[in-house]
mmCIF file of the N, C-alpha and C atoms, coordinates in Angstrom:
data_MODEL
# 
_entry.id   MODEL 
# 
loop_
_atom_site.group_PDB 
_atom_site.id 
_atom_site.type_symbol 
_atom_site.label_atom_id 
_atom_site.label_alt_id 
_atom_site.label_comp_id 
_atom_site.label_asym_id 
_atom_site.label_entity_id 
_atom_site.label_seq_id 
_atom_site.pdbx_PDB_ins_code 
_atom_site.Cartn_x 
_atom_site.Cartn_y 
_atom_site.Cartn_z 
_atom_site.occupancy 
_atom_site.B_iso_or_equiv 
_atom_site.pdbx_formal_charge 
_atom_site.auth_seq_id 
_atom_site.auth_comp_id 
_atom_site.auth_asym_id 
_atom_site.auth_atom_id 
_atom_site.pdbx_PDB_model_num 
ATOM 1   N N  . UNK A 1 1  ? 0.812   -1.200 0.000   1.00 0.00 ? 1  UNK A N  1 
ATOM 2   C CA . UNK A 1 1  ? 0.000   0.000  0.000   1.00 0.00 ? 1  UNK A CA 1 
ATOM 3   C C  . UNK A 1 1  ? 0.857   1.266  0.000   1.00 0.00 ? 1  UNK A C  1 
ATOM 4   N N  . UNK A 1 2  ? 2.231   1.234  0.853   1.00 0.00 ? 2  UNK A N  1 
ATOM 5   C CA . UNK A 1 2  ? 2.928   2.461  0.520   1.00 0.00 ? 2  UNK A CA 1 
ATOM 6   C C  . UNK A 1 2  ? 3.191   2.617  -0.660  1.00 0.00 ? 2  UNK A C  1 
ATOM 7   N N  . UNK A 1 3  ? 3.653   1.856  -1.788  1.00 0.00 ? 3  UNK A N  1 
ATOM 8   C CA . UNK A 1 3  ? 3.905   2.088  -2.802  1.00 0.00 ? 3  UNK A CA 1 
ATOM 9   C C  . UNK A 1 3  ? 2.807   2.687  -3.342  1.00 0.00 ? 3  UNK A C  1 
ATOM 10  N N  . UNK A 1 4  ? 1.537   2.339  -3.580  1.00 0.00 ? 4  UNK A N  1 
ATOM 11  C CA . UNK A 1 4  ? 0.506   3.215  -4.394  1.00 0.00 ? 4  UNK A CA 1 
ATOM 12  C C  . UNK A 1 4  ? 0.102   4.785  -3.305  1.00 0.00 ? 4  UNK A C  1 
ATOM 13  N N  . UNK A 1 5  ? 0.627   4.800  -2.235  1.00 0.00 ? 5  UNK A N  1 
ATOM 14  C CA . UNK A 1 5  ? -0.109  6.058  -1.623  1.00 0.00 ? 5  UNK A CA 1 
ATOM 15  C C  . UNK A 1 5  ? 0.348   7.296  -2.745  1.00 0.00 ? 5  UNK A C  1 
ATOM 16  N N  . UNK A 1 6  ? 1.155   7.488  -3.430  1.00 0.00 ? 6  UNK A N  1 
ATOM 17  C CA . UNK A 1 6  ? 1.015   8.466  -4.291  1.00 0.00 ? 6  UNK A CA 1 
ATOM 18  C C  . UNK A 1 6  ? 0.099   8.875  -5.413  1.00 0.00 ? 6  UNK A C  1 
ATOM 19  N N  . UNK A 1 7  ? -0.063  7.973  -5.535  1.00 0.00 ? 7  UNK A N  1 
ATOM 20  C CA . UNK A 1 7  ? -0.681  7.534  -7.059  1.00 0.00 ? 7  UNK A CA 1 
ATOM 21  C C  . UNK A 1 7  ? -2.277  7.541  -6.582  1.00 0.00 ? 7  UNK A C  1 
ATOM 22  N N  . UNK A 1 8  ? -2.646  7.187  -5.808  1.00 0.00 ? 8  UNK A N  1 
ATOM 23  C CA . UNK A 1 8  ? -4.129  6.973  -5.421  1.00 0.00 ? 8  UNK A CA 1 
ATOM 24  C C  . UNK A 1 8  ? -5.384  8.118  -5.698  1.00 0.00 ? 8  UNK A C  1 
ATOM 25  N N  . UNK A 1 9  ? -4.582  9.043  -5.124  1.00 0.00 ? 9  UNK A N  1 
ATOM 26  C CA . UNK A 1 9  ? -5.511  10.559 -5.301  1.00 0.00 ? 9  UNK A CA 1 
ATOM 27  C C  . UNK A 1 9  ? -5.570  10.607 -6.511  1.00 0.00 ? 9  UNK A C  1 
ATOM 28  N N  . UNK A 1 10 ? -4.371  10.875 -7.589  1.00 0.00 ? 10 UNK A N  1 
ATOM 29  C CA . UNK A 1 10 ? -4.578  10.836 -8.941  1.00 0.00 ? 10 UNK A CA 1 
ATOM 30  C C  . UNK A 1 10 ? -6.238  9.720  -9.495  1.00 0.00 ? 10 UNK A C  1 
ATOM 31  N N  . UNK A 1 11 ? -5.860  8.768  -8.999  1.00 0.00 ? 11 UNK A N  1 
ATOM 32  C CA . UNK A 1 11 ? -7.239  7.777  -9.125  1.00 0.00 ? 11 UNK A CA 1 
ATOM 33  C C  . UNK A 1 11 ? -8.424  8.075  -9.298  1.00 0.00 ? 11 UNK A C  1 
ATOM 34  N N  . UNK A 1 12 ? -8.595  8.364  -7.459  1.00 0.00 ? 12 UNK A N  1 
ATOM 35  C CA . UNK A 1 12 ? -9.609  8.916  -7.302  1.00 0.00 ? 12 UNK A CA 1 
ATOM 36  C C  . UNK A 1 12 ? -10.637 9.913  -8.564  1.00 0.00 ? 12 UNK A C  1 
ATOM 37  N N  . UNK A 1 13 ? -9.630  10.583 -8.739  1.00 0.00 ? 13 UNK A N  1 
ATOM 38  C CA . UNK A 1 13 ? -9.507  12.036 -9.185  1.00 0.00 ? 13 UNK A CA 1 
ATOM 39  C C  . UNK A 1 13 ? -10.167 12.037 -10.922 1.00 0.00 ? 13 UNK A C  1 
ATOM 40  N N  . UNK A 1 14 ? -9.536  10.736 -11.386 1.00 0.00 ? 14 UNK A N  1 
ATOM 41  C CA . UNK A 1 14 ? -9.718  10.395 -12.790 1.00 0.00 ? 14 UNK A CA 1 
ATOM 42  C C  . UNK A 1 14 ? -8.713  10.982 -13.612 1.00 0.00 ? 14 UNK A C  1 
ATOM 43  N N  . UNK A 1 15 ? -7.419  11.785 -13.414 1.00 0.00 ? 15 UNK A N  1 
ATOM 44  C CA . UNK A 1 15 ? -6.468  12.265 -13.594 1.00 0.00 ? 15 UNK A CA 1 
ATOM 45  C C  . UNK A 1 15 ? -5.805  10.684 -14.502 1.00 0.00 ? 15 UNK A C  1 
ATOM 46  N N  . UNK A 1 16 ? -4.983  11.406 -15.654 1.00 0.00 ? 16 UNK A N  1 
ATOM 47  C CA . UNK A 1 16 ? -3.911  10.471 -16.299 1.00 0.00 ? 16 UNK A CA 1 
ATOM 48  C C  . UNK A 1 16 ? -2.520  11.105 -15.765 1.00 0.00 ? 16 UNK A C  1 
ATOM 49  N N  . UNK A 1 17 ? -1.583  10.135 -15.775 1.00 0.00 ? 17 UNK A N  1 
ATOM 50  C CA . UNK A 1 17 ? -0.345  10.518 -15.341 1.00 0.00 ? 17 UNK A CA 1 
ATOM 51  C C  . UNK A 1 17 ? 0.596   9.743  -15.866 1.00 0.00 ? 17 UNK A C  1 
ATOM 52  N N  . UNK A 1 18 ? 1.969   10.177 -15.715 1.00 0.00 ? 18 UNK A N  1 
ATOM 53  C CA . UNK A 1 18 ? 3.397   9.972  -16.146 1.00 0.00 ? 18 UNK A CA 1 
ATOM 54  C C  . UNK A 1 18 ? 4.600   9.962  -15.188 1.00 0.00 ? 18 UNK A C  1 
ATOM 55  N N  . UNK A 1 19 ? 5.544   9.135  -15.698 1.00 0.00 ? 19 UNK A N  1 
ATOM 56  C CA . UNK A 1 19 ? 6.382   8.833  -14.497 1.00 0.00 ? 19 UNK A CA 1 
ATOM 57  C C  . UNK A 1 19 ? 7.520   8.973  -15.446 1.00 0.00 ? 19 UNK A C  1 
ATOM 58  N N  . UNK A 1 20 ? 8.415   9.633  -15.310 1.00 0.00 ? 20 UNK A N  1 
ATOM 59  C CA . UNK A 1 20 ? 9.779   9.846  -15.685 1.00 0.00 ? 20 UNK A CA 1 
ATOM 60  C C  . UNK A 1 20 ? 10.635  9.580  -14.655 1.00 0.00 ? 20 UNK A C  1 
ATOM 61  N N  . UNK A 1 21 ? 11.851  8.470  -15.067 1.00 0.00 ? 21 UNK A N  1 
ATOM 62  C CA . UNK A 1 21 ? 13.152  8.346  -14.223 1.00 0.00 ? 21 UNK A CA 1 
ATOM 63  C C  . UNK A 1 21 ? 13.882  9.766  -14.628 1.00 0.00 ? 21 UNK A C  1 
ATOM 64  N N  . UNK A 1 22 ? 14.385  10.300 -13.122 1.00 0.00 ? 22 UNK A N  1 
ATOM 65  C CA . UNK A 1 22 ? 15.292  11.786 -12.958 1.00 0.00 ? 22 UNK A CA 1 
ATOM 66  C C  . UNK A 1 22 ? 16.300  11.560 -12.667 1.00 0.00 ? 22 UNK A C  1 
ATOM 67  N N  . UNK A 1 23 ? 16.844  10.481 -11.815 1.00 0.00 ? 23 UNK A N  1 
ATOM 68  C CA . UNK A 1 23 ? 17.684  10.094 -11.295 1.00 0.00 ? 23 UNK A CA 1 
ATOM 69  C C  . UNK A 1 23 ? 17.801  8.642  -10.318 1.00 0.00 ? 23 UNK A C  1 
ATOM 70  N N  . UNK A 1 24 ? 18.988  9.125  -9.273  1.00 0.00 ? 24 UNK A N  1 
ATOM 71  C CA . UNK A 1 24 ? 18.544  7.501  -8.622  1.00 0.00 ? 24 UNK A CA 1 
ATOM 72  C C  . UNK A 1 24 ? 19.088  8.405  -6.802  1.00 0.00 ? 24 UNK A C  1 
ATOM 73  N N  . UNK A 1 25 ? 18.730  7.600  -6.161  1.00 0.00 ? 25 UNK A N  1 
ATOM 74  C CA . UNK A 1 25 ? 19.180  8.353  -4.944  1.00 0.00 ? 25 UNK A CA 1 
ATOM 75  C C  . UNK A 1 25 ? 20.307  7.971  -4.106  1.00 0.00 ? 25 UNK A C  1 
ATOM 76  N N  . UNK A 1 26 ? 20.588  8.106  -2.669  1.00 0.00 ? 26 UNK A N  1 
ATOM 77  C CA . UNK A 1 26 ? 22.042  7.349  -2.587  1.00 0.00 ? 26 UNK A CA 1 
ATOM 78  C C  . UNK A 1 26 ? 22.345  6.010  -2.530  1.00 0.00 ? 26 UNK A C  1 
ATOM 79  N N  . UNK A 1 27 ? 21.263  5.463  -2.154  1.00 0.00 ? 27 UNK A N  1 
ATOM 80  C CA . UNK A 1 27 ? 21.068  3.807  -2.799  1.00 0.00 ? 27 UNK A CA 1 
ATOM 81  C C  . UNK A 1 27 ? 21.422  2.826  -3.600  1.00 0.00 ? 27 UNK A C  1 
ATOM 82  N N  . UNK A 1 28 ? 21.046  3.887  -4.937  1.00 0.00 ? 28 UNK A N  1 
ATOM 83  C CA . UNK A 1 28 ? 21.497  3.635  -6.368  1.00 0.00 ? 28 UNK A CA 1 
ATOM 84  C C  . UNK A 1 28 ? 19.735  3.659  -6.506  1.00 0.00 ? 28 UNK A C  1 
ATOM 85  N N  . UNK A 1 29 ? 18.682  3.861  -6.310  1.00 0.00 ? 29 UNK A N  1 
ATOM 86  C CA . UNK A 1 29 ? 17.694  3.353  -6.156  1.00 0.00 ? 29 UNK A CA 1 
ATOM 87  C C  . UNK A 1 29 ? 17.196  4.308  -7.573  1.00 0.00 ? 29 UNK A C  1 
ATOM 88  N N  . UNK A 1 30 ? 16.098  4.166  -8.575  1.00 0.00 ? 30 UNK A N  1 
ATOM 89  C CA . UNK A 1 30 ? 15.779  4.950  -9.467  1.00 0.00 ? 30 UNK A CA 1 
ATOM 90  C C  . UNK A 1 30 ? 14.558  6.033  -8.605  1.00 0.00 ? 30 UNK A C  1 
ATOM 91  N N  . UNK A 1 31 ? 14.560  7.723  -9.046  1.00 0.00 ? 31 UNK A N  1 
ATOM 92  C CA . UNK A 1 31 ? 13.815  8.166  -8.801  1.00 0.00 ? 31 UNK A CA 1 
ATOM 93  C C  . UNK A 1 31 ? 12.897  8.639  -9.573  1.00 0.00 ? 31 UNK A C  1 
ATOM 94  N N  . UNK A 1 32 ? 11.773  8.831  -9.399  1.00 0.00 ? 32 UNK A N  1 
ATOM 95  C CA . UNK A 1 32 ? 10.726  9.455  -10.380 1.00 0.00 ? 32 UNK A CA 1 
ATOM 96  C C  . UNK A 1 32 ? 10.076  10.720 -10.155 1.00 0.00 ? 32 UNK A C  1 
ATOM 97  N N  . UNK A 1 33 ? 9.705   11.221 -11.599 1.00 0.00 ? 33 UNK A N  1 
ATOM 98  C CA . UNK A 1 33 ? 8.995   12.264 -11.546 1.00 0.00 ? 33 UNK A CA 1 
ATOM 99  C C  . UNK A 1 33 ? 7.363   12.524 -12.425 1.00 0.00 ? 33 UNK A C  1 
ATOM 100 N N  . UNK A 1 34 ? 6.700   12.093 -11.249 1.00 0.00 ? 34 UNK A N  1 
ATOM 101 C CA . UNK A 1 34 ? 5.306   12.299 -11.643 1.00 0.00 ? 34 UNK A CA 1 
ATOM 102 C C  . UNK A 1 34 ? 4.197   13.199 -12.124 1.00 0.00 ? 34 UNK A C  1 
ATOM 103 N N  . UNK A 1 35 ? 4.245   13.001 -13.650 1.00 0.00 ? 35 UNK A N  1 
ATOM 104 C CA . UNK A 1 35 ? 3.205   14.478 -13.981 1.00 0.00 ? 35 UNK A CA 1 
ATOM 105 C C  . UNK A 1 35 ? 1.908   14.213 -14.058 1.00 0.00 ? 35 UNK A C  1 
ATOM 106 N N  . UNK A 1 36 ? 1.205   14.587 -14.250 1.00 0.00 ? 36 UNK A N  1 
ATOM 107 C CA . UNK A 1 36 ? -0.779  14.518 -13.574 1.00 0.00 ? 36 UNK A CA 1 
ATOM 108 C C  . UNK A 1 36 ? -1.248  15.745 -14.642 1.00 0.00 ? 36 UNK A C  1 
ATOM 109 N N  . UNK A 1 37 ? -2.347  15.294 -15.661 1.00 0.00 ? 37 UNK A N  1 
ATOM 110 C CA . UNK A 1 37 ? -2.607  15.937 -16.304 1.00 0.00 ? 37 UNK A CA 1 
ATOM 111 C C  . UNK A 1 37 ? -4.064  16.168 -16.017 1.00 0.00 ? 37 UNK A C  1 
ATOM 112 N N  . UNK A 1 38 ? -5.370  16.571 -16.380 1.00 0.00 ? 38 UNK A N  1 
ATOM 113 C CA . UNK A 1 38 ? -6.825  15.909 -16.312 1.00 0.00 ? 38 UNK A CA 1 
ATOM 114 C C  . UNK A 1 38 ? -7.028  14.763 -17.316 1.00 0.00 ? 38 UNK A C  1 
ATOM 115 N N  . UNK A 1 39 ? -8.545  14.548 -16.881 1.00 0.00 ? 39 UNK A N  1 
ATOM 116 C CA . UNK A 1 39 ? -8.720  13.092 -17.563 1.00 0.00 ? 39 UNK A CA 1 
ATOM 117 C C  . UNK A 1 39 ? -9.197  13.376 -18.914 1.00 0.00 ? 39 UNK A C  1 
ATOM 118 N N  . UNK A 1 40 ? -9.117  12.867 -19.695 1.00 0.00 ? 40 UNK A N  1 
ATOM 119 C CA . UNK A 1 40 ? -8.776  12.814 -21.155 1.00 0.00 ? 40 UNK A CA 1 
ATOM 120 C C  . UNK A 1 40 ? -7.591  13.002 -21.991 1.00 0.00 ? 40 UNK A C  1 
ATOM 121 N N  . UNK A 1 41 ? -6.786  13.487 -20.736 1.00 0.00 ? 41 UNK A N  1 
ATOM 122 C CA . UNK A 1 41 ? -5.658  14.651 -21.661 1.00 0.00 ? 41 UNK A CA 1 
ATOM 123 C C  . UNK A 1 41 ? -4.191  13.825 -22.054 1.00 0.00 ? 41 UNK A C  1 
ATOM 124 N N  . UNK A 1 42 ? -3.931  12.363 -22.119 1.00 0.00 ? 42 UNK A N  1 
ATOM 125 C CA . UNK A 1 42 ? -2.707  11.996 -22.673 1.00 0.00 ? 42 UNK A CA 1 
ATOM 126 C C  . UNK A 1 42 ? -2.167  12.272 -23.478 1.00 0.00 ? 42 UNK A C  1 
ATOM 127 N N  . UNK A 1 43 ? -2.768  12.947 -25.069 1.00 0.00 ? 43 UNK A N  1 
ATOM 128 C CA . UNK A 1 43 ? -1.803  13.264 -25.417 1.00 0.00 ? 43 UNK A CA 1 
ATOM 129 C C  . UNK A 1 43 ? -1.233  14.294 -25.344 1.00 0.00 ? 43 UNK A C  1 
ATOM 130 N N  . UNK A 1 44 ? -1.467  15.025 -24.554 1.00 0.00 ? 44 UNK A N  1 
ATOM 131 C CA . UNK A 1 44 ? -1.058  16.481 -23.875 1.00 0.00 ? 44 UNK A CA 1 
ATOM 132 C C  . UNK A 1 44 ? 0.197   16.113 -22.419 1.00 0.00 ? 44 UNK A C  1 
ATOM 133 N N  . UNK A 1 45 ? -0.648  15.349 -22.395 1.00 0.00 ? 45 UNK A N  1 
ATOM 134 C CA . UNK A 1 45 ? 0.579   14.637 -21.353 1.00 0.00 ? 45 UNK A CA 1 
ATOM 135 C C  . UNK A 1 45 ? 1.626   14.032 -21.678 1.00 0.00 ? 45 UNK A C  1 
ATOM 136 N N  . UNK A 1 46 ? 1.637   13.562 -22.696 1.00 0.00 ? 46 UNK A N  1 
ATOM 137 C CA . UNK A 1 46 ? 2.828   12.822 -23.624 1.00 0.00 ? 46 UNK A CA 1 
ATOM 138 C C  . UNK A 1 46 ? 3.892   13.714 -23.907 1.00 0.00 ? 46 UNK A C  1 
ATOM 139 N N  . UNK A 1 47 ? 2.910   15.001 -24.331 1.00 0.00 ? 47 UNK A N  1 
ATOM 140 C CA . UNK A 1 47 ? 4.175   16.155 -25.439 1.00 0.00 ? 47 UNK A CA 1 
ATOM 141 C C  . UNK A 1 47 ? 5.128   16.506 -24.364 1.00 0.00 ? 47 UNK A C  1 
ATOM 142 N N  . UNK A 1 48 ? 4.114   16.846 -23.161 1.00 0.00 ? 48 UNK A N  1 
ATOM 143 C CA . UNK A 1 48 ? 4.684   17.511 -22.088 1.00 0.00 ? 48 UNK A CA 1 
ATOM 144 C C  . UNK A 1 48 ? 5.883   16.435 -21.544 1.00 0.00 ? 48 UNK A C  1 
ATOM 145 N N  . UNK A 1 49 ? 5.655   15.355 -21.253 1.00 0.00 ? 49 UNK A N  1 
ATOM 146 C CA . UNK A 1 49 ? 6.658   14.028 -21.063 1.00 0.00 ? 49 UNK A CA 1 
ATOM 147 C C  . UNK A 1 49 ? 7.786   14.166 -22.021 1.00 0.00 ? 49 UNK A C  1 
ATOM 148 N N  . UNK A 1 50 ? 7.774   14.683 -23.061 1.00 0.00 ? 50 UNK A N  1 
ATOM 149 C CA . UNK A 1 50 ? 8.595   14.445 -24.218 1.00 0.00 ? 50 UNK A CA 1 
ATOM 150 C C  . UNK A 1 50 ? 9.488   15.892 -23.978 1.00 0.00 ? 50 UNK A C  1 
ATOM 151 N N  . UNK A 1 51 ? 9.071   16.616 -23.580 1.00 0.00 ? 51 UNK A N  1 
ATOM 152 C CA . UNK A 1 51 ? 9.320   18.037 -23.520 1.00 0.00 ? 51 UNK A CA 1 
ATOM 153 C C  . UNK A 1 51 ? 10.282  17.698 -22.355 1.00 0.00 ? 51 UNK A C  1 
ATOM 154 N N  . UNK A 1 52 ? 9.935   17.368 -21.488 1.00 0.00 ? 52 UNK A N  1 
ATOM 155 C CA . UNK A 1 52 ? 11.010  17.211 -20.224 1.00 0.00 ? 52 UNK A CA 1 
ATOM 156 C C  . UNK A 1 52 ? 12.084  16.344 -19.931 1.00 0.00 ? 52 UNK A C  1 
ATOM 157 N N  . UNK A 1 53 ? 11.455  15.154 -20.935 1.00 0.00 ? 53 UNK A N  1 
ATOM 158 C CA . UNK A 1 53 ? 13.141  14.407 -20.985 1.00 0.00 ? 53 UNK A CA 1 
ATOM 159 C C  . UNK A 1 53 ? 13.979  15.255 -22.057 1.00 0.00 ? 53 UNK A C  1 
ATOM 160 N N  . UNK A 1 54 ? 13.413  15.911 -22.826 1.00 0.00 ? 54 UNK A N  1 
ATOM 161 C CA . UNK A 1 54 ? 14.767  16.789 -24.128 1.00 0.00 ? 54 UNK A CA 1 
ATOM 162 C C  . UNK A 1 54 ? 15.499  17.753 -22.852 1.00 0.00 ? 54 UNK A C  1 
ATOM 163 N N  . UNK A 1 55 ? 15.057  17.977 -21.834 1.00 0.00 ? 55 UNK A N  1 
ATOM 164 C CA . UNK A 1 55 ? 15.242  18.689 -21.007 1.00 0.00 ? 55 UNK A CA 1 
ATOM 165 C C  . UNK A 1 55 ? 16.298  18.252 -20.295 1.00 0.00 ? 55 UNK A C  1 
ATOM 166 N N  . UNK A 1 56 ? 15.716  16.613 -19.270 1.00 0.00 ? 56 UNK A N  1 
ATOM 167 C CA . UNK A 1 56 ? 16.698  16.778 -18.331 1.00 0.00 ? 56 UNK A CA 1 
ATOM 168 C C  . UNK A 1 56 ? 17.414  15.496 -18.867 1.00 0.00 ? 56 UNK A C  1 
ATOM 169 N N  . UNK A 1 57 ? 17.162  14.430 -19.679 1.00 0.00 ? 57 UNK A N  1 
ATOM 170 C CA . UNK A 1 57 ? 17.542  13.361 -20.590 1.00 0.00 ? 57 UNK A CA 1 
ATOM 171 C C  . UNK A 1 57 ? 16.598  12.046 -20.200 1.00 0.00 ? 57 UNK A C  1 
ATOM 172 N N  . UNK A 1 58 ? 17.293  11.318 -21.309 1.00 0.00 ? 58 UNK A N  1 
ATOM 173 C CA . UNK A 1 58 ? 15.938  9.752  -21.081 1.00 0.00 ? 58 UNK A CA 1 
ATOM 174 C C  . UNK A 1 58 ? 16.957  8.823  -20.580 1.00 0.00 ? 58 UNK A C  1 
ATOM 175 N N  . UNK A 1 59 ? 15.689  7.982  -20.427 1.00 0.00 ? 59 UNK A N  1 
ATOM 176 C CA . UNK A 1 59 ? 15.737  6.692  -18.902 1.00 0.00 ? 59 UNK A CA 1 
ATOM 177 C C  . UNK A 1 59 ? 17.603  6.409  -19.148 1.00 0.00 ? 59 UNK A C  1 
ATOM 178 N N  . UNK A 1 60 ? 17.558  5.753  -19.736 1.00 0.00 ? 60 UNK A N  1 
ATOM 179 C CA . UNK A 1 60 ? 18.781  5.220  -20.454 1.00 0.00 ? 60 UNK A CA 1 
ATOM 180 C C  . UNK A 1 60 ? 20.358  6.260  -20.031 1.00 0.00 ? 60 UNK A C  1 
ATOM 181 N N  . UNK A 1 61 ? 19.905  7.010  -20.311 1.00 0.00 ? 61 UNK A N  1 
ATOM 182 C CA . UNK A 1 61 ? 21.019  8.041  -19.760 1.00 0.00 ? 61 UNK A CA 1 
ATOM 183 C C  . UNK A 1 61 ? 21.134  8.613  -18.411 1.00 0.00 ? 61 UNK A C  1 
ATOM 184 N N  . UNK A 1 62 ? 19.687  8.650  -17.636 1.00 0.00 ? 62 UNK A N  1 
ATOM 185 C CA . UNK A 1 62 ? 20.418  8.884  -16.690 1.00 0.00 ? 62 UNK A CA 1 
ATOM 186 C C  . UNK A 1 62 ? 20.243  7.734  -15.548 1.00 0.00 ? 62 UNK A C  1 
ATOM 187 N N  . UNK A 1 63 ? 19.948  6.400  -15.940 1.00 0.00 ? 63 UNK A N  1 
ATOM 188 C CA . UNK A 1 63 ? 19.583  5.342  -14.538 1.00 0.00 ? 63 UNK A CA 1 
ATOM 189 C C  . UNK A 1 63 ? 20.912  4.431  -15.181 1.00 0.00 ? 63 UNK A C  1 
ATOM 190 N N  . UNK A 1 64 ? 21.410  4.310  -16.448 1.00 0.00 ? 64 UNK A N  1 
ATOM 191 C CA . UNK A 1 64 ? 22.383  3.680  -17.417 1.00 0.00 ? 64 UNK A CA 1 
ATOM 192 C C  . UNK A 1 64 ? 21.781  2.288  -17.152 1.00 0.00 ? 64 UNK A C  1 
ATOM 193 N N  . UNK A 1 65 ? 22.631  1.342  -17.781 1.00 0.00 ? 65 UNK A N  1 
ATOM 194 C CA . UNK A 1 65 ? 22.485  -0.284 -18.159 1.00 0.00 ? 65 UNK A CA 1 
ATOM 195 C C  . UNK A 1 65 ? 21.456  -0.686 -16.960 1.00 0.00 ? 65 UNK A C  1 
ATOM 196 N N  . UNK A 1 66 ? 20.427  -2.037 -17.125 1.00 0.00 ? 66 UNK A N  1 
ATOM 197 C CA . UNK A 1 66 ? 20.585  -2.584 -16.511 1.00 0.00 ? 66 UNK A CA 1 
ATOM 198 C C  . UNK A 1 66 ? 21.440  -3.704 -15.850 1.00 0.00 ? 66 UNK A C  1 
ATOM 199 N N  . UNK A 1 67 ? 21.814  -4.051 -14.642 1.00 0.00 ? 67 UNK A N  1 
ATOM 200 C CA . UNK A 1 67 ? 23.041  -4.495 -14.273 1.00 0.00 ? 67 UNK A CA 1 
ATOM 201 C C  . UNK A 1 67 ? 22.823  -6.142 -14.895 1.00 0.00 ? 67 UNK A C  1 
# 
């Protein structure tokens, strides 16, 4: 259940959402960044997804190989 307590309200809500890897923490653990659009709106949510990895880079570059 901790794992979904983020995500839940979005639910509720009827909200679509997105999860981008940003990094990883001191762990090595991957972190995410969750965007929340309204409901209908993926492909608005997509561009915006697309818009922010040109930004900060994709999965691949910044979590590298899996081991």
């Amino acid at each position: 259940m901790q794992a979904l307590r983020n995500t839940a309200m979005a639910n509720y809500l009827g909200l679509c959402g997105l999860t981008l890897p940003v990094g990883k923490d001191k762990a090595g653990m991957p972190v995410g960044l969750q965007l929340l659009k309204g409901p209908w709106q993926e492909g608005r949510l997509l561009a915006i997804g697309q818009a922010v990895e040109r930004c900060l880079g994709f999965g691949p570059e910044i979590l590298g190989s899996c081991p």
